[in-house]
N, C-alpha and C positions, 0 to 999 in steps of 0.2 A: 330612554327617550324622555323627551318634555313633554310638557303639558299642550304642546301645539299639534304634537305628530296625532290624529285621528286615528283610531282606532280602526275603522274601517278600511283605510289606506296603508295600514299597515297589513291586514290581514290579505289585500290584495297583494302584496308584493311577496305573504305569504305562498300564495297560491301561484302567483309566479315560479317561484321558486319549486314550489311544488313536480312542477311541469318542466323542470330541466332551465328556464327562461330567469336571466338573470334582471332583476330591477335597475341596477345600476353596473350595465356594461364597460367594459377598460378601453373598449376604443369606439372611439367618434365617426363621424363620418365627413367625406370631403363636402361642406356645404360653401355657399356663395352668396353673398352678403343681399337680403331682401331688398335694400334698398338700391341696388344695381337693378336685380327684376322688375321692379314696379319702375324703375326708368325706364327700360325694354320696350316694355309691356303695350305704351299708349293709351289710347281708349277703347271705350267698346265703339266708337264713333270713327276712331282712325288707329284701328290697330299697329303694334312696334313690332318689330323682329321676334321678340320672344313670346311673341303667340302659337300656340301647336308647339312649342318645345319641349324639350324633358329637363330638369332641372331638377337639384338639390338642395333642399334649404333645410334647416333649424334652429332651431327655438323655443322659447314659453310657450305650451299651449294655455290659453285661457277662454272662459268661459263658452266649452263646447256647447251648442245647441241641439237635440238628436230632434228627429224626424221620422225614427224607424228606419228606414233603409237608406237615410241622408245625414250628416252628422257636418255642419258648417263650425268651424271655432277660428279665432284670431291666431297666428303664431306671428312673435314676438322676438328680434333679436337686436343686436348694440344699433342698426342702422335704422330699421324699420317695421309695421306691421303689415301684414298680406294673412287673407283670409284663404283658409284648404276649406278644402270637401272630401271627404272620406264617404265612399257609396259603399254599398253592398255587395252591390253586382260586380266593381272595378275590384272588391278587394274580398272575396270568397274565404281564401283561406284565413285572413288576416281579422276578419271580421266578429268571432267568437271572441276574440281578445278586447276589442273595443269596452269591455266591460271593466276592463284591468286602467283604463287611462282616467285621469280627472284633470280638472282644472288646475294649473300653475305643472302639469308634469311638462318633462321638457324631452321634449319628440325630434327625428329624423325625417324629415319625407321623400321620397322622389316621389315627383308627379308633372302633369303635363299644365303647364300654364294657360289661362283659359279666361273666361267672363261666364257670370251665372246670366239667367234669363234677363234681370234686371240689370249687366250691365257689371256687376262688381267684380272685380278681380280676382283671379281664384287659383288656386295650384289645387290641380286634380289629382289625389294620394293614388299612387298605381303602387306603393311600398311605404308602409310607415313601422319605426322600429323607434321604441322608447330606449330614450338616452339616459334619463335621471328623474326616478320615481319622490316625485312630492309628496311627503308624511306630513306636511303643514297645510291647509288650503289659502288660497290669495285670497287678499278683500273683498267681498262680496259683488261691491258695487263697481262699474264701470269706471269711477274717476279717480279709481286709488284710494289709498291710508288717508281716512277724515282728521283721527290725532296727530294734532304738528310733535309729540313727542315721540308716538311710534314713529312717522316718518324718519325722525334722525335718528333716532333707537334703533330701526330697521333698515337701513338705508340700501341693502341687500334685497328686500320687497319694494321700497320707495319706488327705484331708478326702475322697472320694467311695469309696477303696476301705477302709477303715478303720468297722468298724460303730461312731457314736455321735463320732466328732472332728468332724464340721462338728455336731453338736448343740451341744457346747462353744463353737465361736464364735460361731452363731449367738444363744447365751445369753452369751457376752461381751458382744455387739452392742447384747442387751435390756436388760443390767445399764449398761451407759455412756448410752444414751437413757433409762433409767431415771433414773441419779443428774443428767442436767439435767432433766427434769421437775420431780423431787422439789426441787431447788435453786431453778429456774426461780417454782414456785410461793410458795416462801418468797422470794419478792422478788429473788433473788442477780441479776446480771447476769454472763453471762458472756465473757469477753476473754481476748486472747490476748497473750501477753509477750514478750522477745526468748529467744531459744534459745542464742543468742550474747552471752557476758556478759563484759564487759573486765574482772572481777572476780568470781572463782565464790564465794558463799556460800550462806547461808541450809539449808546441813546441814552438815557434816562428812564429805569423802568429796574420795579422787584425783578429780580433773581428768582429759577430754580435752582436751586442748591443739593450735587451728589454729592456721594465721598466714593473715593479711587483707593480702593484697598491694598492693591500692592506698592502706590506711593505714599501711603500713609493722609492723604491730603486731599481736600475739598475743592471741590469746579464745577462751575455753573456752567447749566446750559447757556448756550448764547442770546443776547437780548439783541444782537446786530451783526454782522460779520465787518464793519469799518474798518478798526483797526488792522485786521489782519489784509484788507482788501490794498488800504494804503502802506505795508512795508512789500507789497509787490510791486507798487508803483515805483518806488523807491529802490527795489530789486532791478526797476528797469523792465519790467512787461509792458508798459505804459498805455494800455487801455484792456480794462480785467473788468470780469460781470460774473456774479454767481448771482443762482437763485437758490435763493434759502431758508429754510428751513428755522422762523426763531419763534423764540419762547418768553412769556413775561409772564410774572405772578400775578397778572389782573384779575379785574369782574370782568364779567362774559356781558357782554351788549349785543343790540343789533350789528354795532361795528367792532368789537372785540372778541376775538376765541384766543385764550392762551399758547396754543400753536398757532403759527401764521406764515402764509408763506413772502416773503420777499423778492425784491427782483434788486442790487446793490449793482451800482458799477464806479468804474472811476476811470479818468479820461486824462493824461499828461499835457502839457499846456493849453488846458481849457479852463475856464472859468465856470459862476453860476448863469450867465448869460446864454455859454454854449448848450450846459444841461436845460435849459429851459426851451431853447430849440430842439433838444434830441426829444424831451418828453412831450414836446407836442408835434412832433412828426412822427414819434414811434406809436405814440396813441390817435393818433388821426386814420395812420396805416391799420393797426390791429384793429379798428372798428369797421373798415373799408371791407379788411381778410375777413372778419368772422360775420358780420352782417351786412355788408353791400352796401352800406351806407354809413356817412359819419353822425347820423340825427339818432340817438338814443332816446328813451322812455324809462325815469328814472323816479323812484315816487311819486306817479299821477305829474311830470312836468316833463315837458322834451327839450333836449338841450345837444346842442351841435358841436361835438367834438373836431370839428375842421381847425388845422392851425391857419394865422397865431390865435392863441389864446391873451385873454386880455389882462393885463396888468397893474395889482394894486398897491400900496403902498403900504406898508404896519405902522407908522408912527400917523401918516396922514387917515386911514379909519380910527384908530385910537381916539386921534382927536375930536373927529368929525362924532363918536359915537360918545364919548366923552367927557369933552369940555374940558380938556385936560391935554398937557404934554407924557408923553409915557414914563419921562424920569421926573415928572412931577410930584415927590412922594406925596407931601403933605394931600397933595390933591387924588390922588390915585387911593390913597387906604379911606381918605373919606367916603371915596365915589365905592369901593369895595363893599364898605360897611354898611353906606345904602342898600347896596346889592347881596349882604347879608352872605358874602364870603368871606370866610373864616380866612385872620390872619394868624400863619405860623411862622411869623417870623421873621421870611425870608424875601424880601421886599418883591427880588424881582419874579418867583413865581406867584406872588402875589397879584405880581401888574399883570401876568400872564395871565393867571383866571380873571382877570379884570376883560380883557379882553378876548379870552374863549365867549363869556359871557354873553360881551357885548357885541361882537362883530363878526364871529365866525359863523355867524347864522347869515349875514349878509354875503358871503362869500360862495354864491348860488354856481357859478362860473358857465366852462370851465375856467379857472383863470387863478392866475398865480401870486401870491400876496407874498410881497418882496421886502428884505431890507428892514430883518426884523434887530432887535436889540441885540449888541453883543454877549452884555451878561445871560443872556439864554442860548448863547450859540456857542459853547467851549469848546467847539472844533473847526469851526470857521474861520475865517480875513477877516479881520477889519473892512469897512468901506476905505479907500485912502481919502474919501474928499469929506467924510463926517465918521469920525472913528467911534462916535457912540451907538454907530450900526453897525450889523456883520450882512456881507454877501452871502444873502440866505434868502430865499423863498420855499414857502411850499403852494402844492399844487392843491387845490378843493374843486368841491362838484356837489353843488344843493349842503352847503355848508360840513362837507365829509371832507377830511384830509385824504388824498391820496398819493401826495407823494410828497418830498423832502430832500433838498441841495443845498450845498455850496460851496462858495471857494473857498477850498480847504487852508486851514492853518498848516503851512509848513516851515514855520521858527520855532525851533527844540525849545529855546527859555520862554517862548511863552507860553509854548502849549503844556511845558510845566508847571508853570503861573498859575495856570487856569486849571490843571490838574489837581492842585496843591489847593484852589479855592474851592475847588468840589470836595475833597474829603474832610479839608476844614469845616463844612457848610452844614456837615456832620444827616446832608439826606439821606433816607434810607434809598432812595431810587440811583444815587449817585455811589461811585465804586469807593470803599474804603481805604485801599489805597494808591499810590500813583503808580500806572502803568509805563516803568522804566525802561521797559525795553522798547514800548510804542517809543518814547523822546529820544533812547539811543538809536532806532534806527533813523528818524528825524535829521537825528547831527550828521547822518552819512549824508544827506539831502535829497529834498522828496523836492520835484520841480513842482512849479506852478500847477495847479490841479484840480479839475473839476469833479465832484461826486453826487450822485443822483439816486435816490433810493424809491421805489414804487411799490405801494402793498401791491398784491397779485390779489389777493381775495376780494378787496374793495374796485380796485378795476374793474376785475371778471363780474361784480356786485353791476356797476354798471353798466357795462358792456351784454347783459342778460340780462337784465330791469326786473332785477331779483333784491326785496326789500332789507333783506336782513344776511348777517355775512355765513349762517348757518345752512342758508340755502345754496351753497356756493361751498362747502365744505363737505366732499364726502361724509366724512367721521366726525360732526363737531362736539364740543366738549359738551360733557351733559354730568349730572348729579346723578352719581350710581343709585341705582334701583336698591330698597329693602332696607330702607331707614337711617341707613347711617346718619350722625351728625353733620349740622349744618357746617364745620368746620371742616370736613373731610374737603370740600368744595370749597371753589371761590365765589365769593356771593355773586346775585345778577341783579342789574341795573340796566 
């Protein structure tokens, strides 16, 4: 055992045992979700149907209160809380055992649904059988884990002793069933890709780096599922959606965990136009489904996800915030060096931090900042009416990216071109070398095509007006416990 299991709680379960009675019984009981009951229920002012009923429920018991011959505690399960009462009198034989139960053990009841004097709601225990004997005790205190590291450390205590964190996933859960409905109905099909790629692209971002022993040879986890999303287009499926599962070597922020989940589609002759209508109907709906309204509460500011969303420009904030054209070199490395970011180099992610800098704080929205440079888009179209843009917008919200489109590049020599200038460019973010089978399945011909990609954990971030994307990750990446090197981990920022 660990250092959490209480020695006294142990000896109870001792004694349990003792007496034939097992701590951790092999089967369950048919229970019914609390939050069903307390709908039933009514008030004590206008009673529902399931007053005077017998009923079955389970759960966490927490922080029992005794009275001597009265014993009131919360129990706790995925839907809801409702308060028992265990008497004396109702439970004669069951009642010598009351001594064997603590706080956080997780109990059976039948009991008769009910209001105490005061009105509170109650399931009256006429039978309670312990289901799974707690060796750890829960928090002390009423409002849950005070350390925000035990919270994601523990996240198995967090969600039932924590008021309002399993409501957060439980609306992550309706937001991800939500975006395949909404997809599903618009015709999309959806599939699943490899996770394992002998070649990472289709974003800009480190690699996790395996080796596969029986081929002899190295493959990264995926930084994007793109590529593969587009030779099914190209296969002729022509509207495909995964949600998936990617990975980048980053720092961990409020808005980064090195796992993340994605939501990727792609649409046969549609454009970036079309995906910009999909993403602001599919997010207008999923805010409707999961909170009843499109008005969110997103860092201390409320902001109306009702489509449309409004529409900016990248070369027109550039300038505006500026003073400068975007392929203005000479003027861009000046304006940079003001701004005391480092140049390595490469002009145009240079102009790019030039304008994370400057303008994506302005990008409050929701609303879409369109029509950004080609040299940063090596998977996109040309604009045809100014080719030094690519049909490209991303989506933001209180200056957060949360999503990214466009009309896809579908000419093999260029999208070799442009392949051929990424491994040149010799980034480590960019792929080493060129992805020959993405250009040859290309030359079979990919139609005109729109693609759309949506973090899921930055949505659900604000679709819950949950600050940080850790709060929003079951399991988020954390710096193993018991000293290891600061190297083992990727730094936080």
């Amino acid at each position: 055992m660990t250092e959490l299991a209480q020695p006294d709680r142990l000896a109870k379960a001792t004694a349990m045992r003792q007496t034939g009675a097992d701590p951790f019984p092999a089967r369950g009981v048919a229970s019914q979700p609390i939050a069903g009951l307390i709908a039933a229920a009514g008030t004590a002012a206008a009673p529902g149907p399931a007053i005077g009923t017998r009923v079955t429920i389970a759960g966490r018991m927490l922080m029992p209160r005794d009275f001597g011959k009265l014993i009131f505690a919360p129990l706790v399960d995925r839907t809801g809380r409702v308060q028992v009462g265990l008497q004396r009198d109702a439970l004669p034989e069951w009642w010598p055992q009351r001594k064997w139960l603590d706080a956080g053990d997780l109990v059976g009841i039948l009991g008769e649904v009910g209001f105490t004097q005061k009105g509170e709601l109650t399931v009256w225990a006429k039978e309670v059988r312990l289901l799974a004997k707690s060796y750890a005790p829960p928090p002390e205190k009423w409002h849950g884990l005070a350390d925000v590291e035990q919270r994601y450390r523990r996240r198995y205590v967090d969600l039932w002793a924590t008021e309002g964190v399993m409501d957060v996933f439980v609306k992550r859960s309706k937001i991800v069933s939500g975006m395949r409905r909404f997809l599903e109905a618009q015709g999309y099909l959806e599939v699943e890709t490899p996770t394992l790629h002998p070649i990472f692209g289709g974003a800009t971002a480190r690699p996790f780096v395996t080796h596969h022993n029986a081929l002899g040879c190295d493959f990264y986890l995926r930084i994007a599922p793109e590529l593969y999303l587009k030779r099914l287009i190209v296969g002729g499926l022509e509207r495909v959606f995964e949600i998936a599962r990617n990975f980048r070597n980053e720092g961990i922020s409020t808005r980064h965990n090195p796992e993340f989940s994605m939501l990727e589609l792609y649409e046969a002759q549609a454009d970036y136009r079309r995906m910009m209508e999909l993403a602001e109907q599919m997010i207008e709906r999923l805010a409707l489904e999961v909170n009843g309204t499109t008005k969110v509460t997103f860092r201390g500011r409320e902001y109306d996800l009702k489509a449309p969303f409004a529409r900016l420009r990248y070369s027109e904030l550039f300038r505006h915030q500026n003073g400068c054209e975007f392929d203005d070199q000479p003027a861009v490395r000046a304006r940079a060096a003001a701004l005391c970011i480092e140049d390595g180099g490469n002009y145009w992610k240079l102009m790019n931090d030039v304008f994370e800098a400057t303008c994506e704080k302005l990008l409050t929205g929701p609303v879409f900042c369109v029509d950004y440079p080609v040299q940063i888009c090596p998977l996109a179209k040309s604009n045809p009416q100014d080719p030094r843009l690519a049909e490209r917008f991303e989506l933001f919200l209180d200056g957060m990216e949360l999503g990214n489109a466009f009309s896809e590049l579908n000419d093999p020599a260029e999208q070799q071109r442009r392949f051929e200038e990424q491994v040149a460019s010799k980034d480590p973010e960019a792929p080493g070398v060129v992805d020959i089978d993405y250009v040859q399945a290309l030359e079979y011909g990919m139609p005109p095509t729109g693609g759309l990609g949506i973090g899921i954990d930055r949505l659900v971030m604000v679709l819950t007006g949950q600050d940080t994307i850790r709060d929003v990750l079951l399991f988020p990446a954390m710096r193993p416990l018991g000293g290891e090197p600061a190297s083992a981990t990727a730094p936080t920022h």
